[in-house]
N, C-alpha and C positions, 0 to 999 in steps of 0.2 A: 280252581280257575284254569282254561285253556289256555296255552301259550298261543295258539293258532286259532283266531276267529274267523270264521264262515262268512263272507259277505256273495250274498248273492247280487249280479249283476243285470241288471236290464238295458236292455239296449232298444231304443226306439224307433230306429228305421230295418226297415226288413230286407231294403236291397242289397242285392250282392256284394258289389262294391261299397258298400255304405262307409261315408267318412267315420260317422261316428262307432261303427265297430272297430273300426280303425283304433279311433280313441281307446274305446276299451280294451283291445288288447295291448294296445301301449300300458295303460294302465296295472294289465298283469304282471308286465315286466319290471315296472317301477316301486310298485308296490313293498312297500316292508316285507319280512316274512313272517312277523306275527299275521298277516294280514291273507289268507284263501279266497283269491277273489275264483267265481265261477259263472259264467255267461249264463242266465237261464232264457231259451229260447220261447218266444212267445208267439211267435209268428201262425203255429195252427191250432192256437185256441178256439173255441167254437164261441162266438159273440153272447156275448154274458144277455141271459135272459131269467129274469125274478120266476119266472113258471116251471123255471129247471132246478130249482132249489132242493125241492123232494127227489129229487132224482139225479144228482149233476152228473154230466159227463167227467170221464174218469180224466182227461186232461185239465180241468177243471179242477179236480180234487189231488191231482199231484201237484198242479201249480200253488194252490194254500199249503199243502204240505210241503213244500220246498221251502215257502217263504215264512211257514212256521219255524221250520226249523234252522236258519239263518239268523246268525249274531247279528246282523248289519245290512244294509241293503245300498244300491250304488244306483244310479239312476243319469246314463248318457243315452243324450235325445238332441236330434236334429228338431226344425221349426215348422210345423207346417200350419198355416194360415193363422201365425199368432198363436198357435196352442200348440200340445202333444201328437204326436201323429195317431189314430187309432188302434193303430194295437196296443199301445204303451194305454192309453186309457181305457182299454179293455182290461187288460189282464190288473190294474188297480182294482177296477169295480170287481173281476172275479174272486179275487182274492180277500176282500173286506165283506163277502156275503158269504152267508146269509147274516144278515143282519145282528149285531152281537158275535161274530165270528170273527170278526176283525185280525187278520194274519198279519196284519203290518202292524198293531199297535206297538208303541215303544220301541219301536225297532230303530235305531240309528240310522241314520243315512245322510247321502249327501246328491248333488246333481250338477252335474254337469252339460251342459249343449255345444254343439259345435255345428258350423255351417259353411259354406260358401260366402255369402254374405257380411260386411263388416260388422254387423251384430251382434254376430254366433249366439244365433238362435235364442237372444233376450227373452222375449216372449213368451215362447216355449218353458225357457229356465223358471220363469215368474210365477206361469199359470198352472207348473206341474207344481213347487212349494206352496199352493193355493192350496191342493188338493190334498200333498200332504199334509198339511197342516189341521186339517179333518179326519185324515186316518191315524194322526196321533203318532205320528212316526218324526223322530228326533234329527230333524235338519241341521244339518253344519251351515250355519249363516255367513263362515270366514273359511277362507278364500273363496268369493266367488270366481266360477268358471264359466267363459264364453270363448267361445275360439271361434274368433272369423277367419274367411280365408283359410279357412281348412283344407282344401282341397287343393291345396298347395303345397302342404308341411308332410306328405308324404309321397316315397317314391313308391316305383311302379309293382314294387312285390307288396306293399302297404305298410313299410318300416315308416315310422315318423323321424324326418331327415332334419327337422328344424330342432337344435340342440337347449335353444332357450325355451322354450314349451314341454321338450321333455322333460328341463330342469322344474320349471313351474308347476307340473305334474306329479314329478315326487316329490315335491313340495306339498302341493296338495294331500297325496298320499297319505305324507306323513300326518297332517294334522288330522284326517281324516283318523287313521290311527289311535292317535290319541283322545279323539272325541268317541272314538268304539271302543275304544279299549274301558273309558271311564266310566260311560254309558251303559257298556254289558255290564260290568261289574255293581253298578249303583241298581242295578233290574236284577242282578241276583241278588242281592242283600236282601233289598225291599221283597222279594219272593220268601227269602228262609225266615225273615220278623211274622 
């Protein structure tokens, strides 16, 4: 067994300043050390189209292959009109085709959203565990995470300055941890029977 599991990270807004990269690099910091978290960038995917299957573009077939090869997967997402923002629900569909190809199944994960807004991006949180719940990827139902008024808890180099959130965070971390760590291990067993 690894002492160090692989969590790829997705992150759902593509702007520059985006809070919610913010979050996730907070995130690397907090992190346990069993715990490799890594940003996989998703922003110049080519929009998932079913007639490119025979043929996929090669950023297409690094992105399944990243998310194959990942113990765990992390999922921080801003709101945009009640759902995920478009590339985050691009790069799900590229990665679960071609059909029977499923790169996320059993994969552990968790998600978190954050916003401006006192909601922190509920919606978003609800409608992307919809989806996971279809690709068969292993959600952490506890501690749920929404951070509103995000756009406040960090200062101007993008350090997150609000002390009780970062506690809440390696808090999170941890349990996150412990739900990967149980979850790799019970997906290798069942693979060596």
């Amino acid at each position: 067994m690894p002492s160090v599991y692989d969590v790829a990270v997705f992150v759902g807004s593509l702007r520059k300043e985006s809070i919610n990269r913010k979050v996730a690099i907070t995130l690397l910091e907090v992190a346990p050390p069993s715990l490799k978290l890594n940003i996989v960038e998703i922003g110049g995917l080519p929009l998932y189209n079913q007639d490119e299957d025979a043929n996929p573009p090669a950023a297409w077939m690094k992105l399944r292959q990243r998310v194959q090869a990942a113990d765990a997967v992390l999922f921080v997402t801003p709101e945009h009109n009640r759902s995920v923002p478009a590339a985050l629900k691009n790069a799900l569909d590229i990665a679960s085709r071609p059909y029977g190809q499923n790169a996320w199944n059993r994969k552990p994960g968790a998600v978190i959203s954050a916003s401006p807004g006192p909601i922190g991006g509920f919606g978003a949180n609800h409608h992307l565990r919809q989806s996971l719940v279809f690709l068969n990827v292993l959600a952490m139902q506890q501690p749920e995470v929404y951070i509103g008024g995000a756009d406040k808890l960090f200062d101007a180099q993008g350090r997150l300055t609000n002390e009780a959130t970062r506690k809440f965070l390696q808090q999170f971390m941890q349990a996150f941890c412990k739900l990967g760590h149980h979850q790799c291990n019970k997906i290798r067993r069942s693979r060596k029977d």
